[in-house]
C-alpha positions in Angstrom: 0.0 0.0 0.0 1.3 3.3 -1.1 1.9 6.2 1.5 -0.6 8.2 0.2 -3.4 5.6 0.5 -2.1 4.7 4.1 -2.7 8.2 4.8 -6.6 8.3 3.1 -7.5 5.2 5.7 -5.9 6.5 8.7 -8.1 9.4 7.9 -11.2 7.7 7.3 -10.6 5.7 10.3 -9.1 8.8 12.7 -13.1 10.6 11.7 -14.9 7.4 12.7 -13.6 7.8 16.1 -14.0 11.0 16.4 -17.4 11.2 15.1 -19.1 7.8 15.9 -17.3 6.4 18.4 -20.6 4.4 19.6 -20.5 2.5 16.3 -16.6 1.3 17.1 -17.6 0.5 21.1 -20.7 -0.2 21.1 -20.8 2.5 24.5 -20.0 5.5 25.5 -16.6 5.8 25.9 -15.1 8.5 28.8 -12.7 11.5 27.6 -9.8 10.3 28.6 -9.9 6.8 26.6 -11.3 9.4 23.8 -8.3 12.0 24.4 -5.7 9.0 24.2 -6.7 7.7 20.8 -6.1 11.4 19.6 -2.7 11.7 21.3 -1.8 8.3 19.7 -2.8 9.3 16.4 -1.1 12.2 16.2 1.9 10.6 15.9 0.4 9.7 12.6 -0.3 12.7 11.0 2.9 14.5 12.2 6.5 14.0 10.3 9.5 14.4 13.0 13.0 16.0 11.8 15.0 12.7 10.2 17.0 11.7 13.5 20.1 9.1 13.6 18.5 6.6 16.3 18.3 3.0 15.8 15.4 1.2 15.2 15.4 0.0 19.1 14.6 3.7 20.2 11.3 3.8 21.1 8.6 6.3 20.1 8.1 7.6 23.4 5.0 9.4 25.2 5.2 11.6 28.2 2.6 12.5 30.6 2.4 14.2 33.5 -0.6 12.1 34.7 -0.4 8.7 36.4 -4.7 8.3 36.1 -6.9 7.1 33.9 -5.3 9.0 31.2 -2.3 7.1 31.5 -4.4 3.9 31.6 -6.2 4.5 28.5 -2.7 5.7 27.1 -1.6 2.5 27.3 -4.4 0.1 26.4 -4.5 2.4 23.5 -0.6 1.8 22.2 -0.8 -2.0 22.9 0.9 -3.6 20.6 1.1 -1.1 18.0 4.0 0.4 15.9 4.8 3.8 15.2 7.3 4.2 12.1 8.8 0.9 12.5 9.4 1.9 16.4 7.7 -0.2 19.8 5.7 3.1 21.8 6.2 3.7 25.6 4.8 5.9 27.7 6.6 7.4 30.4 5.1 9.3 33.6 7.2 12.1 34.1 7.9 14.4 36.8 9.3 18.0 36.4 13.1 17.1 37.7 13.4 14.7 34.7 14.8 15.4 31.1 12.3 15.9 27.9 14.8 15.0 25.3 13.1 11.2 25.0 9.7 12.7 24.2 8.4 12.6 21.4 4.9 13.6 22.2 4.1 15.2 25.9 0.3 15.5 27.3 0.1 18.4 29.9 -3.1 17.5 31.3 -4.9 20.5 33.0 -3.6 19.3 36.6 -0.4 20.8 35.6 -1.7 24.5 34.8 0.6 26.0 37.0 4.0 24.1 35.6 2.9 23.9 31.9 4.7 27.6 30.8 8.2 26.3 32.3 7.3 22.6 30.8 7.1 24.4 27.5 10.0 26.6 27.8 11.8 23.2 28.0 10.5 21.9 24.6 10.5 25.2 22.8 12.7 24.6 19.2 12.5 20.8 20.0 11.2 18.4 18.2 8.5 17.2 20.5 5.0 17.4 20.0 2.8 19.2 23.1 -0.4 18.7 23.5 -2.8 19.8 26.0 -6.9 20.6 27.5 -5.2 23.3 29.6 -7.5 26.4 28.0 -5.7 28.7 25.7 -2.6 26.1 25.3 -1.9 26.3 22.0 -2.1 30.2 21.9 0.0 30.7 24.9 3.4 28.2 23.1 1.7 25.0 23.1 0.9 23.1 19.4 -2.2 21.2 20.1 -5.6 22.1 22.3 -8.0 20.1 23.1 -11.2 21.9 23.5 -14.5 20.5 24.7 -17.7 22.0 22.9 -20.9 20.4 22.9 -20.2 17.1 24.3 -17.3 16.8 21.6 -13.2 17.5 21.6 -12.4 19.9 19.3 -8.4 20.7 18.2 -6.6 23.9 18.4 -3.6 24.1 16.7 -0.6 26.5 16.6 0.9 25.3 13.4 3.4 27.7 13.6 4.8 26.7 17.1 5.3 23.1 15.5 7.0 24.5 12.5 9.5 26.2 14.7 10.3 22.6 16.5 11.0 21.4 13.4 7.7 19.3 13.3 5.4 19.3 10.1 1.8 18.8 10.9 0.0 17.1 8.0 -2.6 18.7 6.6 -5.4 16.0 7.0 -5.2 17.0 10.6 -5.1 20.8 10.0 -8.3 20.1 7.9 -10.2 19.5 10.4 -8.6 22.1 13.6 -9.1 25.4 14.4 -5.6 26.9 13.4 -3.8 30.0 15.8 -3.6 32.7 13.8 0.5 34.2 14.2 
């Protein structure tokens, strides 16, 4: 399968979830389970800077969250590949280094930390994501935003661009972008 058609299905399947996730569960599902299949996905729909690690480095997760977003983190990256690599997901606290990230959730628990947590990812390639309101105009990249009983992305495409991270355009579709 070529890259292009990869990218069609992951699509398709990425607005199933989104918009009828009763027809994949059969339930309702809660927001965190909901806000982990987005954070996995992204991964999908963003290219990183080419890097010179082996194919044993993991694609790694960070959170600052040891609930049931972590949980539902993990069921969610069960045996899956991303690029080739195994994913992890790592529970961070704020003495430890970012460097291994590759995507961090800032859940809103961390309100107060989230401006030095982004100071130490700023012109990195790592991906930030967050439900902390007005994230992604205040240096985050992505912002979860509730409306209506759905999640709804905010995106500062320009933030990611200055990491060195390209956002496809599939995903842009369908966020609300920062305007610079």
């Amino acid at each position: 399968m070529d890259r292009m058609l990869k990218g069609l299905i992951g699509f398709w399947l990425y607005g199933i979830i989104i918009f009828f996730p009763n027809l994949i569960y059969g339930k309702e599902i809660q927001e965190d389970q909901l806000k982990a299949v987005f954070v996995y996905n992204f991964a999908h729909f963003v290219t990183y800077p080419e890097f010179t690690e082996d194919a044993q480095t993991p694609f790694t997760f960070c959170i600052f969250d040891e609930g049931l977003f972590q949980k539902a983190l993990d069921l969610t990256i069960e045996d899956q590949l991303i690029n080739g690599k195994m994913p992890i997901v790592i529970n961070l606290d704020h003495s430890q280094s970012l460097d291994t990230c590759k995507i961090i959730y800032i859940p809103k628990t961390e309100q107060t930390f989230y401006a030095e947590i982004l100071a130490k990812t700023r012109n990195k390639p790592i991906l930030t994501v967050s439900d902390i309101k007005d994230f992604a105009s205040n240096g985050g990249m992505i912002e979860f935003i509730r409306k209506r009983n759905k999640i709804n992305l905010k995106i500062n495409n320009q933030n990611a661009l200055q990491s060195g991270l390209i956002i496809k355009a599939n995903l842009l579709s369908i966020s609300t972008l920062v305007e610079p």
